[in-house]
C-alpha positions as CSV (number, residue, x, y, z in Angstrom):
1,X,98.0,81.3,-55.6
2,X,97.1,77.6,-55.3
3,X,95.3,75.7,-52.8
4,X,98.9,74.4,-51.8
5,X,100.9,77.3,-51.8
6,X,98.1,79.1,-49.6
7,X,98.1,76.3,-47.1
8,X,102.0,76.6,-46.4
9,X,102.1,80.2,-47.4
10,X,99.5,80.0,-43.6
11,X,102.0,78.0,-41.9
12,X,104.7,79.5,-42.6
13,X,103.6,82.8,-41.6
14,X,101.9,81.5,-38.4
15,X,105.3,79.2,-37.5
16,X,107.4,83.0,-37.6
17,X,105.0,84.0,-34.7
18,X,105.3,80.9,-32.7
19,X,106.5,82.9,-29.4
20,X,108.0,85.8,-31.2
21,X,106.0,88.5,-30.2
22,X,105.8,90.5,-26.6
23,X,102.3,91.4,-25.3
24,X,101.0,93.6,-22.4
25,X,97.4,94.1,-21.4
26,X,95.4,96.8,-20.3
27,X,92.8,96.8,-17.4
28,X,90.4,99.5,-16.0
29,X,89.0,99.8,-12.1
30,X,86.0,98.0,-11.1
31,X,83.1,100.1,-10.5
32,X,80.9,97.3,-8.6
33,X,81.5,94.1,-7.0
34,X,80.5,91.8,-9.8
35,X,83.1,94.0,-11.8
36,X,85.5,93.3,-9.2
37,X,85.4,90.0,-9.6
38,X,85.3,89.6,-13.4
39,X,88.6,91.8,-13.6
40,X,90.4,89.3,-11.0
41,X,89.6,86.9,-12.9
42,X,90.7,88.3,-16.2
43,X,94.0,89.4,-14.5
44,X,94.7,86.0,-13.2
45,X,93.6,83.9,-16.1
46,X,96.1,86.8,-18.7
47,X,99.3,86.7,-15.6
48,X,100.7,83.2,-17.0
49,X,101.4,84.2,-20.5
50,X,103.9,86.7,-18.7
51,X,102.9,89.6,-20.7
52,X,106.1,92.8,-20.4
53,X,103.5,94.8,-18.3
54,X,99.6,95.5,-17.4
55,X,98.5,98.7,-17.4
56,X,95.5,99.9,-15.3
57,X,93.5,103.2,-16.3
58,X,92.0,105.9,-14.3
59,X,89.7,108.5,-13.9
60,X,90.0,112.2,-13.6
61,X,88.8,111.9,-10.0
62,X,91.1,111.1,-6.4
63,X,88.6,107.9,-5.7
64,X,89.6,106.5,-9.2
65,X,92.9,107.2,-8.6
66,X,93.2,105.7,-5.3
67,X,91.3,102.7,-7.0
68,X,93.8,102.4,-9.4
69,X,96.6,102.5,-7.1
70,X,95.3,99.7,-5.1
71,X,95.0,97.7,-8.1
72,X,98.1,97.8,-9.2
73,X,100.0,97.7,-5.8
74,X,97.6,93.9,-5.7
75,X,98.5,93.3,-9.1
76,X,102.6,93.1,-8.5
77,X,102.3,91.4,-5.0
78,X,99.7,88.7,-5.8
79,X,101.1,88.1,-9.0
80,X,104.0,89.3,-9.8
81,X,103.8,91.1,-13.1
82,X,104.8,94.6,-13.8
83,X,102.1,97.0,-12.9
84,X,101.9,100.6,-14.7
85,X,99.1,102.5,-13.5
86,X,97.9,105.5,-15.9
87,X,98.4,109.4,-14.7
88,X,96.8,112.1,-15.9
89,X,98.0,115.9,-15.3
90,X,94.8,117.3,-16.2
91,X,93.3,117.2,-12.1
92,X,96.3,117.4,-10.2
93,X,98.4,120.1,-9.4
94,X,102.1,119.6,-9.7
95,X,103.1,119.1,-6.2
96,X,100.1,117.1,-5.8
97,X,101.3,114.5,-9.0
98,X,105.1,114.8,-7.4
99,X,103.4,112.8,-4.2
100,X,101.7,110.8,-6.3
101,X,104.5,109.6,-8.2
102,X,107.1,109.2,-4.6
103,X,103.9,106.8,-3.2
104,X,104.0,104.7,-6.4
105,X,107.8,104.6,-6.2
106,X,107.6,104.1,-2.1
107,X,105.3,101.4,-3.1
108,X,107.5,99.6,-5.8
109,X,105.8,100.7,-8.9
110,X,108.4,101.8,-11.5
111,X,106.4,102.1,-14.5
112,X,103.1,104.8,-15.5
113,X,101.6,105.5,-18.2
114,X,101.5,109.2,-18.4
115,X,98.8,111.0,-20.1
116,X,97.2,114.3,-20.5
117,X,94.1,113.3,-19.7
118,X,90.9,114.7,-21.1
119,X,90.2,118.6,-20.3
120,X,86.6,118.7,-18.9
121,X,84.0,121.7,-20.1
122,X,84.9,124.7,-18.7
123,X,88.5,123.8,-18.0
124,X,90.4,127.0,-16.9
125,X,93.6,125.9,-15.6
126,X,97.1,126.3,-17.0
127,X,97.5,123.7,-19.7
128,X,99.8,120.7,-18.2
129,X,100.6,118.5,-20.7
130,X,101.9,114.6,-21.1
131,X,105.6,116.2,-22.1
132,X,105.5,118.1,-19.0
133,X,103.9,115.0,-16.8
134,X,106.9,113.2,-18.5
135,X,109.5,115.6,-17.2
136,X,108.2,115.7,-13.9
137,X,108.1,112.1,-13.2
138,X,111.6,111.5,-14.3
139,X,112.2,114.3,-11.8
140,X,111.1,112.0,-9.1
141,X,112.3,109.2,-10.0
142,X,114.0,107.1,-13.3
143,X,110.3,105.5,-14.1
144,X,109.8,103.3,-17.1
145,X,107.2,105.7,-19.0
146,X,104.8,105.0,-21.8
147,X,103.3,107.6,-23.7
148,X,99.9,108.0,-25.7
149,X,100.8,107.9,-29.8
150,X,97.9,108.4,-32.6
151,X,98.6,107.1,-36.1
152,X,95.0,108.1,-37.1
153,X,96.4,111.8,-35.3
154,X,94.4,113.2,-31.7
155,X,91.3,115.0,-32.2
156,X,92.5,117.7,-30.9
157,X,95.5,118.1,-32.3
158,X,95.8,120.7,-35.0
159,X,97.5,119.1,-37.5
160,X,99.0,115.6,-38.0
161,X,102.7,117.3,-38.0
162,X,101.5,119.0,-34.7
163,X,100.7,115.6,-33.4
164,X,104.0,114.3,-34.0
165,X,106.1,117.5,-32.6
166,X,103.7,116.6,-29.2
167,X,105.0,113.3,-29.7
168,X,108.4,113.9,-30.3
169,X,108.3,116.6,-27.2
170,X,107.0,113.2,-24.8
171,X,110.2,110.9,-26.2
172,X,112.6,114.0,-25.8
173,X,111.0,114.9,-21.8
174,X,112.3,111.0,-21.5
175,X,109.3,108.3,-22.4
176,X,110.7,105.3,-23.1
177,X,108.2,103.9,-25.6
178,X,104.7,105.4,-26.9
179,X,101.6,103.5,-27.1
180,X,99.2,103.7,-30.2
181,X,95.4,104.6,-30.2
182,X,93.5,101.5,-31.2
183,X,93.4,101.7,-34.5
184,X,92.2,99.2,-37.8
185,X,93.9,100.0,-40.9
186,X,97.1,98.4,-40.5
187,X,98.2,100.9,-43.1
188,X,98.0,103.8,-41.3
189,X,99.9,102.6,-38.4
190,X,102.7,101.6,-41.2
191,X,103.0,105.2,-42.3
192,X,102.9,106.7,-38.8
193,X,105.6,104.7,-37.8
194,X,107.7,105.5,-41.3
195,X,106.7,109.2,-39.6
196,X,107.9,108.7,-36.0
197,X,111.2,107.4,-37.6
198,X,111.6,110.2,-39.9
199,X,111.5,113.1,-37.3
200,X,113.7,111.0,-35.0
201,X,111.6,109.5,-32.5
202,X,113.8,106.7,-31.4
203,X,111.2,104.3,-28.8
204,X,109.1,101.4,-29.8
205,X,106.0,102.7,-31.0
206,X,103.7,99.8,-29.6
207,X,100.2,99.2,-31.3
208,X,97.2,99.0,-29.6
209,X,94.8,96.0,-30.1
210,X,91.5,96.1,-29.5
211,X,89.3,92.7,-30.1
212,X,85.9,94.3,-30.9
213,X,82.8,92.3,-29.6
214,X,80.7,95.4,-29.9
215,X,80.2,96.5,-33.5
216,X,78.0,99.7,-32.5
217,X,79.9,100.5,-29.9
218,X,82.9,100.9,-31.4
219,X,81.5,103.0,-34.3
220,X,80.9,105.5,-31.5
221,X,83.8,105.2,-29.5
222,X,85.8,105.8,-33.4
223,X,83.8,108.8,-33.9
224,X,84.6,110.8,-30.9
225,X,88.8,108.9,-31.0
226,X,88.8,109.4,-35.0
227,X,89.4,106.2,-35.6
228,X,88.9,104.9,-39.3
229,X,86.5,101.9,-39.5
230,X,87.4,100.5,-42.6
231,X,84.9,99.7,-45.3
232,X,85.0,95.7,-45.3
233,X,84.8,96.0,-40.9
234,X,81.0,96.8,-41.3
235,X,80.4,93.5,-43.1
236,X,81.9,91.6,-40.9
237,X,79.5,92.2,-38.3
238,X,76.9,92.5,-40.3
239,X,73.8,90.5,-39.1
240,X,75.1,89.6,-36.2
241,X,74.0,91.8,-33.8
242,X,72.3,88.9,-31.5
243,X,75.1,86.7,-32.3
244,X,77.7,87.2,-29.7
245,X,79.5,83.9,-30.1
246,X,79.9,84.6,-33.8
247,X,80.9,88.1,-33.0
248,X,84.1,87.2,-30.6
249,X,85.0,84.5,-33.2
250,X,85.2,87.5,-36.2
251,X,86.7,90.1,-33.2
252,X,89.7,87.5,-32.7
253,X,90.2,86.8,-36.4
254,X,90.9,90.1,-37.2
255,X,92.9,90.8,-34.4
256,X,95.2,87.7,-35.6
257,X,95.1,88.5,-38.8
258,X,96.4,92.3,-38.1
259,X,99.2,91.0,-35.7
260,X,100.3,88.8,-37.9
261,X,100.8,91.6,-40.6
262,X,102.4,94.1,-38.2
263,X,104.7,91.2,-37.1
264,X,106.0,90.9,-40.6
265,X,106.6,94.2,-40.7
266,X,108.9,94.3,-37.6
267,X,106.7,94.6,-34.9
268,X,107.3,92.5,-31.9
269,X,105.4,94.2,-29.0
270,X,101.4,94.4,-28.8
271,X,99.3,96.0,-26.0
272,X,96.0,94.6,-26.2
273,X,93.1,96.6,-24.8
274,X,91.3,93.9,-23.0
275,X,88.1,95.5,-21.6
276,X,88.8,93.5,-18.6
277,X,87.5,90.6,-20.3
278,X,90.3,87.5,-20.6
279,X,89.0,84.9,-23.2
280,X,89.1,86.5,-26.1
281,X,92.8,87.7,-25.4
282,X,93.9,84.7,-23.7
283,X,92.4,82.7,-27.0
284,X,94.3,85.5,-29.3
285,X,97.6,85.3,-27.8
286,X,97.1,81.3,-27.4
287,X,97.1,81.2,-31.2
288,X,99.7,84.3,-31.8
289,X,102.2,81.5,-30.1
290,X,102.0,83.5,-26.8
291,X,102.0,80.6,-24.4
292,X,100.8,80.7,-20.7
293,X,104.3,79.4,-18.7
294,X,104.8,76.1,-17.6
């Protein structure tokens, strides 16, 4: 390809994304003041590009949960946006999640995001999972429910076809969309989603996107997901381990450069794991054509 062609073929493919894509944001619960603060700050500086929602996470404990609910009760009356705290089903019982999901309703929340959640050692209780958290939330109330999907497949899981029956069982129970793992090899997002389709899963399978500004971090947080780190991502970084300004300029070029990929291939909606951190995002979406409103 010439000099020329490359030039417009970049234009051309960065003019189809000028405002065509959807984004929502994840956020997790402070744990100090200075925390506090910073994800405030991130919330408020993300809220004008009007992403679809903002999720908040949570922790397998009632002070994290009551964290997260006063997050994202302050999140949709100082701001406005759609709010969809996560729910686990692993450390509740389920007249205990039933209360929790008429006090989110009571309180105007009509979207979670309802997981499993993460058995700890020694776990003896009757397995609950995200299908049956599904099915009992709908119960409640008609929620607007996201799901957990993994295109690289859940550790756990015994098989990748296993993985996509548990899948299936969350759409069926009545998720409305599933959201994917982070993940870095666009490929195998492609194929899972050729999967999803081909057993009849029917709900936008979102992908997550997660900027990385922490090389050796995320080789450990991969290893215990299984999440493939591809072999040119270790060259990326490489050297640059005091460099963190060089590091969030390579974190949001291959970020771009995988949305803009999945965007050709028919994807329109991206959650973006943000670490509760707002530039790098902010600058992503900025050059995705998200623009902050007027």
């Amino acid at each position: 390809m010439s000099y020329a062609k490359e030039i417009d073929h970049l234009n051309h493919s960065l003019a189809n994304l000028n405002g065509e894509i959807n984004v929502s944001f994840e956020f997790f619960p402070a744990k100090n003041e200075k925390m506090e603060t910073l994800l405030w700050d991130s919330i408020h500086r993300l809220a004008p590009l009007k992403p679809k929602f903002v999720s908040v996470t949570y922790g397998a404990n009632s002070g994290e949960r009551d964290r997260t609910h006063g997050i994202v009760k302050r999140i949709q009356q100082d701001t406005g946006l759609i709010a969809a705290p996560h729910l686990t089903g692993i450390d509740a019982t389920p007249d205990q999640l039933r209360v929790i999901a008429q006090d989110y309703w009571d309180s105007g929340i009509r979207n979670i995001v309802a997981l499993r959640g993460d058995e700890p050692p020694g776990y003896a209780k009757q397995p609950f999972y995200a299908s049956d958290l599904v099915k009992l939330l709908k119960e409640v109330a008609d929620f607007d429910i996201s799901v957990a999907a993994y295109p690289e497949v859940h550790p756990e899981a015994k098989s990748a076809q296993a993985d996509l029956l548990h899948l299936k069982e969350k759409v069926a129970a009545g998720a409305n969309r599933a959201i994917t793992q982070f993940f870095f090899d666009v490929d195998s997002y492609l194929r899972f989603r050729d999967r999803c389709v081909a057993v009849g899963i029917d709900v936008e399978i979102v992908p997550g996107i997660l900027p990385v500004t922490n090389f050796k971090q995320l080789q450990k947080m991969a290893t215990l997901t299984n999440v493939k780190v591809p072999s040119w991502m270790p060259k990326m970084y490489q050297g640059l381990e005091d460099d963190q300004t060089t590091r969030n300029l390579v974190a949001a070029s291959i970020a771009i450069d995988m949305v803009k990929v999945l965007s050709n291939e028919g994807v329109k909606d991206f959650h973006f794991y943000t670490l509760n951190r707002s530039e790098l995002t902010y600058a992503i979406c900025h050059m995705l054509g998200v623009r902050a409103a007027v």
